[in-house]
C-alpha positions, 0 to 999 in steps of 0.5 A: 870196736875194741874200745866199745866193748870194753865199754860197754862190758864196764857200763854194764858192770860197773866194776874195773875187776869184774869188766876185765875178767868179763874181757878176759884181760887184766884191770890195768889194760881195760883202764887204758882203753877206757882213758883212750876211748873218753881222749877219743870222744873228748869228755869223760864217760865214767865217774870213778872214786876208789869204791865205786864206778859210775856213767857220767851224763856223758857216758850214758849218752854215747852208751845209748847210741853205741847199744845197736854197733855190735849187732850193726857190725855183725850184719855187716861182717855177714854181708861181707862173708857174703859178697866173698862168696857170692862175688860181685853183683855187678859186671862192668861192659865197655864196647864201641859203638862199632859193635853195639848193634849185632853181638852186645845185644845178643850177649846180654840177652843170654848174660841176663837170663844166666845171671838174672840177678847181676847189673850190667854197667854198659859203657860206651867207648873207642877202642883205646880208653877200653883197654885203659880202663880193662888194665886199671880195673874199671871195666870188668869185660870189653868188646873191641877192636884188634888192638891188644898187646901184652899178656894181661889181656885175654881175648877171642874173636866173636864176630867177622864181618865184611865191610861196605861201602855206604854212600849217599843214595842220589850218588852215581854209585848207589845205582849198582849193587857191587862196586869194586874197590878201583871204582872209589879212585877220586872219591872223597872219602869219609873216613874214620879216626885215626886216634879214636879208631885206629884199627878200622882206619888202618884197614880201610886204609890196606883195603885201598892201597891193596885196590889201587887207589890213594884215598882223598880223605875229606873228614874223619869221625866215629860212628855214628857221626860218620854215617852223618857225614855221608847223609850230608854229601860230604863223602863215601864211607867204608864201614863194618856191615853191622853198622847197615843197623843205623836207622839213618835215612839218605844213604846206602850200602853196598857190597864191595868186590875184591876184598882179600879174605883176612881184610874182614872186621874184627870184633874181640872180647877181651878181659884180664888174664888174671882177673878170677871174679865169679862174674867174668868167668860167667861171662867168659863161658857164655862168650866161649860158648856162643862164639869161641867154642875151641877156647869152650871148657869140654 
């Protein structure tokens, strides 16, 4: 930007003395910038004869398009003073799929209407890819699973949900409306993903060791490819109540006896401890709010 300006304040007076004085610098640093500029663009932009100064062809060629730069800078330098203090317009969201069908659309809905203006970039992922992508700064907030470790992540809890047992519909079982958890001894067990799940697979896992079964596990998956599995007859499946939303036909669900108070589902919202955008703070209040009202501001 420096060299424009020189130039233009010498195109437009067509003097080295009065151009300098016009830039408040003296002649010899102006001559400099000038021989700098036509190095830049590879052709000189001024004629010079020791009485008088002149444009080159070129020179009034790259005069004519550089006319609207200093008003082009202005705008965005006002753009820019803008966004710093009005924050960012867009908030990125990562959930599972686990957790896409009670408290994301609630969430949303209120974020919406508080902040009509933002854009949501929703994002779907497994619960270790989500606090990747919170600690490297491409997700902005996250709704997941209990997995977290170290301080530069906070969270609350926003939902506890008991979990089911969702089977085939022509399944013996399926005829009773609670089953114990020593009923699926010898079952084949749809299960989910240890790498892409961990948190579910670990408690359902608990819930069975703790009922006495060893569980016979026939396939692994994430939701909903699960849920398919059982459709197919593969297996019986222990899954969160929310995921009863899945519109899929050939199964269903039913409560579970016997299940230890703290063996509930989980479900965070989690972000970076240090993270002060206007946006997530907005966020935050409204999660506090809705479901975490001893971390809610007084």
């Amino acid at each position: 930007m420096r060299h424009i300006q020189a130039f233009m304040a010498l195109a437009e007076e067509l003097h080295f003395g009065r151009a300098a004085r016009r830039l408040n610098m003296t002649q010899p640093p102006l001559s400099q910038i000038i021989r700098q500029l036509e190095h830049l663009v590879e052709t000189p932009l001024l004629s010079r004869t020791t009485r008088s100064v002149s444009l080159t062809p070129a020179g009034g060629a790259f005069l004519e398009k550089i006319r609207s730069v200093p008003e082009i800078v202005e705008l965005a330098a006002q753009a820019a003073r803008r966004a710093a203090e009005e924050g960012p317009s867009r908030l990125s969201i990562g959930f599972t799929a686990s957790t896409a069908y009670d408290f994301l659309p609630e969430m949303i809905r209120a974020f919406r209407a508080a902040r009509p203006g933002i854009e949501l970039d929703l994002r779907e992922m497994t619960s270790i890819p989500l606090l990747a992508g919170l600690r490297s700064g491409s997700l902005d907030v996250a709704l997941v699973r209990p997995l977290l470790e170290g301080p530069d992540i906070s969270s609350c809890v926003v939902q506890r949900e008991e979990l089911m047992l969702v089977l085939p519909s022509d399944h013996p079982l399926a005829a009773r409306r609670l089953i114990g958890i020593p009923d699926l001894a010898g079952e084949p067990l749809v299960a989910f993903s240890e790498e892409a799940s961990p948190y579910l697979s670990q408690l359902i896992q608990s819930v069975l060791r703790d009922g006495g079964v060893q569980p016979r596990i026939v396939q692994r998956a994430v939701m909903p490819t699960l849920l398919s599995f059982v459709v197919a007859g593969m297996g019986v499946a222990l899954v969160p109540a929310s995921a009863r939303r899945h519109a899929i036909q050939g199964v269903v669900f039913r409560n579970l006896s016997d299940i230890a108070g703290d063996q509930r589902v989980e479900l965070l919202a989690a972000w970076r401890a240090d993270d002060q955008s206007p946006l997530v703070a907005s966020w935050r209040r409204l999660v506090e709010a809705m479901r975490c009202p001893e971390l809610a501001p007084s």
